[in-house]
C-alpha positions in Angstrom: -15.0 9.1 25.4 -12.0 11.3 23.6 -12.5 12.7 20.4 -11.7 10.2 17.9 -10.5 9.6 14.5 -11.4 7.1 11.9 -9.6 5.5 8.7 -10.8 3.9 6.3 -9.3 1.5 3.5 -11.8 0.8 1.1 -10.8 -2.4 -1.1 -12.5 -4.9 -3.8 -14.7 -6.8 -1.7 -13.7 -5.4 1.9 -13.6 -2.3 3.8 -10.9 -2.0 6.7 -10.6 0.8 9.4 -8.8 1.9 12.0 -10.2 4.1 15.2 -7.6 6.6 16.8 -7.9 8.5 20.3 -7.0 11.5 20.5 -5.2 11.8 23.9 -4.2 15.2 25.7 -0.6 14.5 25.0 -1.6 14.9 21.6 -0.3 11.7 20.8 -3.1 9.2 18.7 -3.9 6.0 20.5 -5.0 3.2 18.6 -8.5 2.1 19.9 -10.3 0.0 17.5 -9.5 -1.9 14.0 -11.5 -4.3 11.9 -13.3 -4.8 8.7 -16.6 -5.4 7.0 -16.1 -8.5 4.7 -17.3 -10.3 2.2 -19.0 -6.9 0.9 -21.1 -7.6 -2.6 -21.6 -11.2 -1.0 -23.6 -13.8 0.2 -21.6 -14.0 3.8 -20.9 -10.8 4.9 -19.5 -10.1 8.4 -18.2 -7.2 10.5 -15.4 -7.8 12.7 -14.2 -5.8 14.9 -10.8 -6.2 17.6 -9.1 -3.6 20.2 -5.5 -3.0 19.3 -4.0 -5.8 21.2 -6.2 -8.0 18.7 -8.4 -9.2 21.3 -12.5 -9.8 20.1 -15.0 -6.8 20.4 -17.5 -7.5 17.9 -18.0 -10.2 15.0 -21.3 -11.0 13.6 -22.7 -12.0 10.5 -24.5 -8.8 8.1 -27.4 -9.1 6.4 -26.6 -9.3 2.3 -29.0 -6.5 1.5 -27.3 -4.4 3.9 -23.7 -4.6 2.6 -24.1 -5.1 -1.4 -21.6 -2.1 -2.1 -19.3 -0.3 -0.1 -21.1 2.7 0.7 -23.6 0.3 1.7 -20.8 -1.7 4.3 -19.7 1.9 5.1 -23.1 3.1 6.3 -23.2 0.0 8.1 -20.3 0.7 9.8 -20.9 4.0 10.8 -23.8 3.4 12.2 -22.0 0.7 14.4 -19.1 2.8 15.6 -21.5 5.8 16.6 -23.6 3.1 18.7 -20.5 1.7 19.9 -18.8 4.8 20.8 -22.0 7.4 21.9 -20.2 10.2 19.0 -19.2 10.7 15.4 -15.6 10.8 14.8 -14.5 14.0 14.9 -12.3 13.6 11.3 -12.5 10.5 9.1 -8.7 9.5 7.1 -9.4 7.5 3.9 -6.1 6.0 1.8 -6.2 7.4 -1.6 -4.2 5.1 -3.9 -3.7 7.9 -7.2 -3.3 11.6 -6.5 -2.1 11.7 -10.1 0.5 15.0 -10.9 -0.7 17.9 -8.2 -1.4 16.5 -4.7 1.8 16.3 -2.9 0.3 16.0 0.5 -2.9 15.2 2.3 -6.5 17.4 1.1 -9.2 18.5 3.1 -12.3 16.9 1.2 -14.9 18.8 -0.8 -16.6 18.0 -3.8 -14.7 19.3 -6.5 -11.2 17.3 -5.2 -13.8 14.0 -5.3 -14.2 14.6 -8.9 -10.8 15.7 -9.6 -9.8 11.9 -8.1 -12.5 9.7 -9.8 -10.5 11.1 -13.3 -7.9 8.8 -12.2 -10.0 5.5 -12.2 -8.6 4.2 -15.1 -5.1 4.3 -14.2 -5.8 2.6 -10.8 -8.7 0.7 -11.6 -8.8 -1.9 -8.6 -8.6 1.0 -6.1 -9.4 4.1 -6.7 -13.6 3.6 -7.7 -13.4 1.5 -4.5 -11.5 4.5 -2.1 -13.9 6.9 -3.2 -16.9 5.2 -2.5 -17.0 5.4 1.3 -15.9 9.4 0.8 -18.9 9.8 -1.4 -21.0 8.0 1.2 -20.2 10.5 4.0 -20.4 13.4 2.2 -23.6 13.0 1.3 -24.9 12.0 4.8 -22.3 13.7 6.8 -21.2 16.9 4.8 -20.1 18.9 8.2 -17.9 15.9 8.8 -14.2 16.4 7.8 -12.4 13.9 5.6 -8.8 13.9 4.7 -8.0 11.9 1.6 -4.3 10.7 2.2 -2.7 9.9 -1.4 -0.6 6.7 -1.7 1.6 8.8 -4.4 2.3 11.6 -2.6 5.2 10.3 -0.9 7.1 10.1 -4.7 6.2 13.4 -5.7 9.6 14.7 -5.2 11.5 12.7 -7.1 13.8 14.1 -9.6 12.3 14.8 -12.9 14.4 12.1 -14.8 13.4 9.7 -12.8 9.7 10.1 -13.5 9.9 10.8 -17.0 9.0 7.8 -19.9 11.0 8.3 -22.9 7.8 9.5 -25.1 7.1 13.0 -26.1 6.6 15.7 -24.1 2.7 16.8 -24.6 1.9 12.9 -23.2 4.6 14.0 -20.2 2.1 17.4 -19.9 -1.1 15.1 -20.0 0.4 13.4 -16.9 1.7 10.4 -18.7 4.8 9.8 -15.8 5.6 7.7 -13.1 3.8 7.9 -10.3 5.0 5.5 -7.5 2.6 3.5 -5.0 2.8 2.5 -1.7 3.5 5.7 -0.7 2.1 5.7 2.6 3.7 2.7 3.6 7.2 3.9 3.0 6.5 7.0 4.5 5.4 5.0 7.9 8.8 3.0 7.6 11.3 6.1 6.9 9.8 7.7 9.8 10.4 4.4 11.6 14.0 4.1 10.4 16.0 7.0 12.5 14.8 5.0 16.0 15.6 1.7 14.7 19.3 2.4 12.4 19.6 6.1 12.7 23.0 5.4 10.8 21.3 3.7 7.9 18.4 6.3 7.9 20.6 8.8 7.2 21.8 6.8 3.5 20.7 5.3 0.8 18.1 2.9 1.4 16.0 0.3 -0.4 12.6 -0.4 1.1 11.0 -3.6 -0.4 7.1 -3.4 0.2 6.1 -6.8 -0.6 2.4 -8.2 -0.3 -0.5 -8.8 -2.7 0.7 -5.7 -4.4 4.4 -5.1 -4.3 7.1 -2.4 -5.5 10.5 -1.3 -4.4 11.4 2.5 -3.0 15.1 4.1 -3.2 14.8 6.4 -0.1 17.5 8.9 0.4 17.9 10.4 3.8 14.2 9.3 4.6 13.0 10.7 0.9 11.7 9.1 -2.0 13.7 9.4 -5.5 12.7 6.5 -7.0 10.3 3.9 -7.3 10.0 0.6 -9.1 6.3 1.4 -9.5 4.9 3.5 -12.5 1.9 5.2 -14.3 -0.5 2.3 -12.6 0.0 -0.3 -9.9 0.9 -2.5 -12.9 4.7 -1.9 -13.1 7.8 -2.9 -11.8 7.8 -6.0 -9.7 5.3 -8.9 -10.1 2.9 -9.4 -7.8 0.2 -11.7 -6.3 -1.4 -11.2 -9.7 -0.5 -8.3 -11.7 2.9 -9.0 -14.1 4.6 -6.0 -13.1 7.7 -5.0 -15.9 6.2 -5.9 -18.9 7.1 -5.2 -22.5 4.0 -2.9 -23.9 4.4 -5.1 -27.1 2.7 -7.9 -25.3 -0.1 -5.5 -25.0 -0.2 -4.4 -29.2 0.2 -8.1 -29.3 -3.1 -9.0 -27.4 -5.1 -6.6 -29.3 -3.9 -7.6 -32.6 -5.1 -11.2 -31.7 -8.5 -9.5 -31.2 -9.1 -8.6 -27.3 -10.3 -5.6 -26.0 -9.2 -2.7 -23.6 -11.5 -4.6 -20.9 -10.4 -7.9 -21.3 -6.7 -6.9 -21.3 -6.9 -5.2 -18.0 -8.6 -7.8 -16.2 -5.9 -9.9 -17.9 -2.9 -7.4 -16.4 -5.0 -7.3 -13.1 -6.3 -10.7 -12.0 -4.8 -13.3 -13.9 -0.7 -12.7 -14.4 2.0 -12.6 -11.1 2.4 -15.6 -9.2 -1.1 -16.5 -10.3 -0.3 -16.5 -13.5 3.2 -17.8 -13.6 2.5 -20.6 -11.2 -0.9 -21.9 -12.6 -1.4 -22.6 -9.0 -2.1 -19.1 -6.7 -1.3 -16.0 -5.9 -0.4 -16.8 -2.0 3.1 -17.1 -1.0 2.6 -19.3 1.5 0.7 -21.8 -0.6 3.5 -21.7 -3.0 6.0 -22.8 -0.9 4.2 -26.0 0.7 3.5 -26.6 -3.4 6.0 -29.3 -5.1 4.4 -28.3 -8.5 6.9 -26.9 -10.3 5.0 -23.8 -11.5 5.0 -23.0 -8.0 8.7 -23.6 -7.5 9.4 -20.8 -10.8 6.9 -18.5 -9.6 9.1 -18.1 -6.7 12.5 -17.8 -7.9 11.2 -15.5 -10.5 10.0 -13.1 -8.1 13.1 -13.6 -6.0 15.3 -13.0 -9.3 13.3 -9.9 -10.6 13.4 -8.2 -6.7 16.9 -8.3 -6.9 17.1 -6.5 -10.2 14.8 -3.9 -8.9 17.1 -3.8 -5.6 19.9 -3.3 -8.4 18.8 -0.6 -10.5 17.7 1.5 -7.1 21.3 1.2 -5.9 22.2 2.4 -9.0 19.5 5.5 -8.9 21.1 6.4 -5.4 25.0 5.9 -6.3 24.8 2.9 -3.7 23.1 0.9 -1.1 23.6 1.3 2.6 20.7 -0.6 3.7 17.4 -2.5 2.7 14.0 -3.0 4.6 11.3 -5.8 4.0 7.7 -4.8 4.8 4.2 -5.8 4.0 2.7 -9.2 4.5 5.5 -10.9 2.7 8.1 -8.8 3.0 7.6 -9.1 7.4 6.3 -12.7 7.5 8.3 -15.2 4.7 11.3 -15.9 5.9 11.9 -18.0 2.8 11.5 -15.2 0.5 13.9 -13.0 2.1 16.1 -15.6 1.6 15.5 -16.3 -1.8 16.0 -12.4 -2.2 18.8 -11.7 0.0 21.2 -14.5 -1.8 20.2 -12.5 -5.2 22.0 -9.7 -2.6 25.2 -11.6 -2.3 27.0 -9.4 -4.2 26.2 -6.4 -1.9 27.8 -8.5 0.9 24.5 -9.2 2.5 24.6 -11.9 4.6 21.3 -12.9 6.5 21.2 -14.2 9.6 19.3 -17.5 9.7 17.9 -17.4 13.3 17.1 -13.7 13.2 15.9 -14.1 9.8 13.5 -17.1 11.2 11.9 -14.7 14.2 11.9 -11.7 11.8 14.3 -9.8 12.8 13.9 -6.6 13.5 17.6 -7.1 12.1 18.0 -9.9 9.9 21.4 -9.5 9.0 24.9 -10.6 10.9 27.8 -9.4 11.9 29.8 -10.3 8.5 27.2 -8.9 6.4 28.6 -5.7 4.6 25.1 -3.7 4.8 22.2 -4.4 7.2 19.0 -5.9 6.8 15.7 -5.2 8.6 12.4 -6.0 8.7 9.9 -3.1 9.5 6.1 -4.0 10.1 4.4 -1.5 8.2 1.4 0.7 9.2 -0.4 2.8 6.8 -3.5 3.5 8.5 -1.1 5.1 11.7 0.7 6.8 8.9 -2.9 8.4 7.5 -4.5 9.1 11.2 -1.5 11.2 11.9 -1.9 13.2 8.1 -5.8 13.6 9.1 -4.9 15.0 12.3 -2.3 17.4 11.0 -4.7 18.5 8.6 -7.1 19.2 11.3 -4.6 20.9 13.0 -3.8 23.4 10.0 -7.7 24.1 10.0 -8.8 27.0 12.0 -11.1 25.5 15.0 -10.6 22.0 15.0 -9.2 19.4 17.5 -5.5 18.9 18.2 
């Protein structure tokens, strides 16, 4: 067996990973990928595929032994060594905030844990939850090496005006900025770009990562200057149920009529979006087949505010040469990028219906004044190559 590497998304209820080969090319070879499920729950299973999605493993857990995630992580572990004969030789976890000073991938050690958990509050639905599983090795594994991999870091070199709020400066020294999200998945497509439209990799590009959490990237030459996404995961566009751009009057609003910090963020985080607007759900595709018409506004309001945000990024880049759907609706609803491409109109973006259909990867024609494309994204290849090059700028290890 090669030396391996393992990543690791830690969610709410779930915790997702990715094995890597290590193959004497150097190149990484996706081996493994699967989840533990239904974590906290009654039903718990751990599934497990090869990477052409064919079965390896699925069977049900035992409650007791996956009631939190360092629980489910231990679990795992224990699986993947039996599986596999070794340890991993590095493990790659997604860090969604890496708040004002990590601009790149970190080594793990205790004092960068604790540095990160400060940021729970501004990234409450993920970052408790993509720290758990690092706590959990480092306490029964502290020889192993971890990278933490920071879903901001891909923003960090935006211009300063870009990530400033208009408030005054000793909040802006606190950290009180924009931040940006998603940052490993844009990072994955602009590396992604030069192979598939080297001409449009080269411009001005809006990459539209659209899923249960969604935001919108200006990339310039393959770099971040802008993002739709703020000082949490709550701004810009809405999502499956989170409001995105919302007045902060709404908030003084809410606790004037009596509710508390708690009950407002579970409010911002679970119950607004599509959720919220629709009265129906937060999936897409159960939207569509709904003839409710909350379901029908939830829709064409996301549609309408996505092609504002495609707007105002043209407008941070001095033009738009090109834009890119990713994430699970962004690479799978046809329908949306419909709905968001004739918001696009103006742009000259004309889609093309039977490319748009078998998504893509081009899902533009040959009238359209700009291209379209849709690029799969893959954050977990994007943080098993960071973990490696970390390795590989540590004296003795693999690589």
């Amino acid at each position: 067996m090669s030396d391996t590497i393992l990543v690791l998304n830690a969610g709410s209820s779930s915790i997702k990973f990715q094995l890597f080969g290590l193959e004497p090319s150097g190149r990484l070879a996706r081996q493994l990928k699967g989840q533990v499920e239904g974590v906290g729950g009654q039903n718990p299973r751990l599934v497990v595929a090869d990477a052409s999605d064919r079965p390896v493993f699925q069977e049900a857990c035992p409650p007791a032994r996956t009631a939190d995630l360092e629980a489910a992580q231990e679990l795992l572990g224990s699986w993947l060594v039996g599986h596999l004969g070794a340890v991993p030789v590095a493990v790659g976890h997604r860090v969604v905030h890496g708040g004002p000073d990590f601009a790149m991938p970190m080594l793990v050690d205790d004092a960068l844990i604790e540095r990160l958990a400060k940021f729970a509050p501004l990234a409450p639905l993920h970052q408790p939850n993509n720290l758990a599983p690092i706590r959990s090795i480092r306490a029964r594994r502290p020889d192993l090496p971890q990278v933490a991999c920071f879903d901001t870091a891909f923003h960090r070199g935006h211009p300063e005006i870009a990530d400033r709020f208009a408030i005054p400066d000793s909040l802006h020294q606190e950290g009180v900025r924009r931040y940006g999200f998603h940052g490993l998945s844009y990072e994955y497509v602009a590396s992604r770009l030069p192979e598939m439209a080297p001409a449009m990799a080269a411009g001005r590009v809006v990459a539209l990562h659209l899923g249960s959490g969604c935001s919108a990237c200006a990339l310039v030459d393959g770099r971040s200057v802008d993002s739709t996404m703020g000082f949490t995961a709550l701004d810009g566009l809405p999502m499956g149920t989170r409001p995105g751009q919302l007045d902060p009057g709404v908030v003084l609003y809410l606790m004037q009529k009596g509710q508390d910090a708690d009950a407002i963020q579970h409010l911002l985080y679970h119950d607004c979006g599509l959720k919220g607007l629709s009265g129906i759900s937060n999936d897409v595709r159960e939207l569509l087949t709904s003839g409710q018409p909350g379901a029908g506004l939830a829709l064409d309001y996301f549609a309408y505010r996505t092609g504002q945000a495609i707007a105002a990024l043209g407008a941070s880049m001095g033009g738009i040469d090109g834009i890119v759907f990713t994430a699970g609706i962004g690479e799978n609803s046809a329908p949306m990028r419909e709905k968001i491409a004739t918001r696009c109109a103006w742009l000259g973006l004309v889609l093309d219906p039977e490319r748009n259909a078998t998504h893509g990867p081009r899902i533009t024609g040959p009238a359209s004044r700009i291209p379209a494309f849709v690029i799969p994204t893959d954050e977990e290849q994007m943080i098993a190559r960071h973990t490696l090059a970390t390795l590989q700028a540590t004296k003795g290890q693999p690589g």
